[in-house]
N, C-alpha and C positions, 0 to 999 in steps of 0.2 A: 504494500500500500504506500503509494505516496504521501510524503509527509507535506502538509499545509500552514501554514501561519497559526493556523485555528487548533492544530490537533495539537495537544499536550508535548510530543515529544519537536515537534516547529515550533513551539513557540519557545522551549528551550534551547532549541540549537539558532535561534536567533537573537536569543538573549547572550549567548554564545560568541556568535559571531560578531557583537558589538563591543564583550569584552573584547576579543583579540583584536579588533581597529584599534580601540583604543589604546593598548598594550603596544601596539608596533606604532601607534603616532607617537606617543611618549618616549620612544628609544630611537626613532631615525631622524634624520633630518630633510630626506627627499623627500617628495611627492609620490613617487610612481616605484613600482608597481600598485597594481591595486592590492590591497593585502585580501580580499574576499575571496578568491582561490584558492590560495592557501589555507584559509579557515576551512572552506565547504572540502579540499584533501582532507585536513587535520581531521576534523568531522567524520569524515567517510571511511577513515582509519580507524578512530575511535568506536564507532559502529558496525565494524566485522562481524559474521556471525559467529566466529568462535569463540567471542569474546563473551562473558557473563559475570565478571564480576569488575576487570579493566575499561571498561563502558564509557561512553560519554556522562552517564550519572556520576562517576568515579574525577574524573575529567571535572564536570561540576563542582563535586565537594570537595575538590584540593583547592581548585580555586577558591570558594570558598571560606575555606581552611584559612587561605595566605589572606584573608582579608582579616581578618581574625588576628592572625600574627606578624603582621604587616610592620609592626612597631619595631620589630627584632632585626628587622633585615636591615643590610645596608644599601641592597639594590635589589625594591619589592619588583620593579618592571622587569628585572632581566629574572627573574624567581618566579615568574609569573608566564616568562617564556620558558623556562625549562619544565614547569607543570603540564605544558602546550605540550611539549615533546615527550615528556619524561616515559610512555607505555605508547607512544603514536605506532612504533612499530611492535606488534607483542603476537607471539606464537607460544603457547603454551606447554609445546613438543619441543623448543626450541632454548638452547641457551642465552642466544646472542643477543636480546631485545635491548639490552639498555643501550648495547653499541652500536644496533643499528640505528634505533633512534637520534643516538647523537651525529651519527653521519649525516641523517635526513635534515636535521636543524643545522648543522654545515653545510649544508648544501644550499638549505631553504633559506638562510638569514640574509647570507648576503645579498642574493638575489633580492631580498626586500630594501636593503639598504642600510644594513642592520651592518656596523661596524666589525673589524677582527678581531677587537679584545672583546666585547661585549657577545659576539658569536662563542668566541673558544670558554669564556664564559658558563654560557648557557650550555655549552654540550659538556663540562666538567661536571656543572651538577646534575643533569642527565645520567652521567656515568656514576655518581654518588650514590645513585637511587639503586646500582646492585647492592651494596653493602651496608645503607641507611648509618653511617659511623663516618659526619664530619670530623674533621680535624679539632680541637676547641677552638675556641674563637674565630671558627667559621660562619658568621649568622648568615649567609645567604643557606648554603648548607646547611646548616641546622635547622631554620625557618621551611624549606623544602620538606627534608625527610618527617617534621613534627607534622607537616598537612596531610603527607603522604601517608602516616602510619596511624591518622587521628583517628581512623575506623576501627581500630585498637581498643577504642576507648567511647563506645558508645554504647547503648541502654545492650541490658542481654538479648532485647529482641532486634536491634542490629545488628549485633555482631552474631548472631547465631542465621541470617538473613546474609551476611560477609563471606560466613564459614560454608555457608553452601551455596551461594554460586562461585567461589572457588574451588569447592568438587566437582562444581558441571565443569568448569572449564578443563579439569584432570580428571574430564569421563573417563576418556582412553587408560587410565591406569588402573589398573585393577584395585580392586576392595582392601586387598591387605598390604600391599605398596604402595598404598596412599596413606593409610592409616600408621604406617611405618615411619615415611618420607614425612608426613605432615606435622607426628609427635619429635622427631627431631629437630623440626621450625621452631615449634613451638619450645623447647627444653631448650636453644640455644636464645631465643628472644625473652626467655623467663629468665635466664643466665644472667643476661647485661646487667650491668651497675643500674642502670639509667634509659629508661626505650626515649624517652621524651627529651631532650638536648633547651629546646629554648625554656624559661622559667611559666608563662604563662600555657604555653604546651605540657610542660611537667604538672602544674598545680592543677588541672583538669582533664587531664586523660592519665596520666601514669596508673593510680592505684584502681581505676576502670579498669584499665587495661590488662594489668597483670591476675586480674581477677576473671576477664573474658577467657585470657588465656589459660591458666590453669583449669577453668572450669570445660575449655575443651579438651583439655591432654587428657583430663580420666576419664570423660566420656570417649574419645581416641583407646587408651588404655586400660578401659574396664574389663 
């Protein structure tokens, strides 16, 4: 079905498409290209069928997320481009996604008009997003990975809502290699010091969070 203005999921990706104008008038200084192609890709990338939990809904609440923690950063616009990119390219069977996505925004920035420090930028913290472990006093990095992992930290019927369209998307794996694979995410992200980096990400999602996730490792390990 075609998407319209009117229908629920148009009038999202139009709301959409006016952050990213906005987002790339704020960081270039030409005119041209028109950045609207680029979005309606981005978009069309983010809306894959294999995708079910990496989504343009996903895409949404990172965004956001960073509006939220916007205060921490030291460059909310170029953090708000690498949100753009950060799952643009994502295969589920596949290792490579943060790196391919950081090639597509090297590819795609300059073309916009988008600077080479401000590009090399945005595709570092793209690549941050495999290991969510800025550096300290990274707050662009830090403010990224807190929006990105704030799903961590929402009511039990979010994140139990999280936890299984991340199953759909690792249909292909069987029952007990997921169950496997997933309880060792979990036991190495219940490990960390710290999942939340910025102070206002820590104060409202951390003790969510580690309570979403132990409460799925024994359900995983009953």
């Amino acid at each position: 079905m075609a998407l319209t203005p009117e229908h629920p999921s148009g009038l999202r990706h139009e709301g959409l498409r006016a952050r990213w104008r906005e987002t790339v008038r704020q960081v270039r200084t030409v005119e041209e290209p028109d950045p609207g192609p680029y979005a309606d890709d981005l978009l069309a990338r983010w809306s894959e069928p294999q995708r079910r939990y990496h989504t343009v809904d996903h895409l949404a609440a990172v965004l956001g997320h960073l509006d939220t923690l916007a205060a921490h950063a030291d460059d909310i616009e170029t953090v708000r481009l690498a949100a753009w990119f950060h799952d643009a390219v994502y295969r589920p069977d596949r290792s490579e996604n943060e790196e391919r996505s950081a090639h597509l925004c090297e590819r795609a920035l300059p073309e916009l008009g988008v600077d080479a420090a401000r590009t090399a930028e945005v595709a570092r913290l793209v690549r941050l997003t495999v290991s969510h472990d800025p550096d300290a006093g990274d707050r662009d990095g830090e403010t990224l990975c807190d929006a990105d992992l704030a799903v961590l930290g929402g009511t039990p019927q979010e994140y139990a809502a999280y936890a299984a369209a991340v199953r759909e998307e690792y249909g292909f794996v069987p029952d007990d290699a997921f169950r496997a694979g997933r309880a060792d995410v979990l036991r190495h992200l219940l490990g960390l010091p710290r999942l939340f980096r910025t102070p206002l990400g820590h104060d409202r999602w951390e003790l969510l969070a580690r309570r979403n996730l132990a409460t799925e490792l024994e359900l995983l390990t009953a």
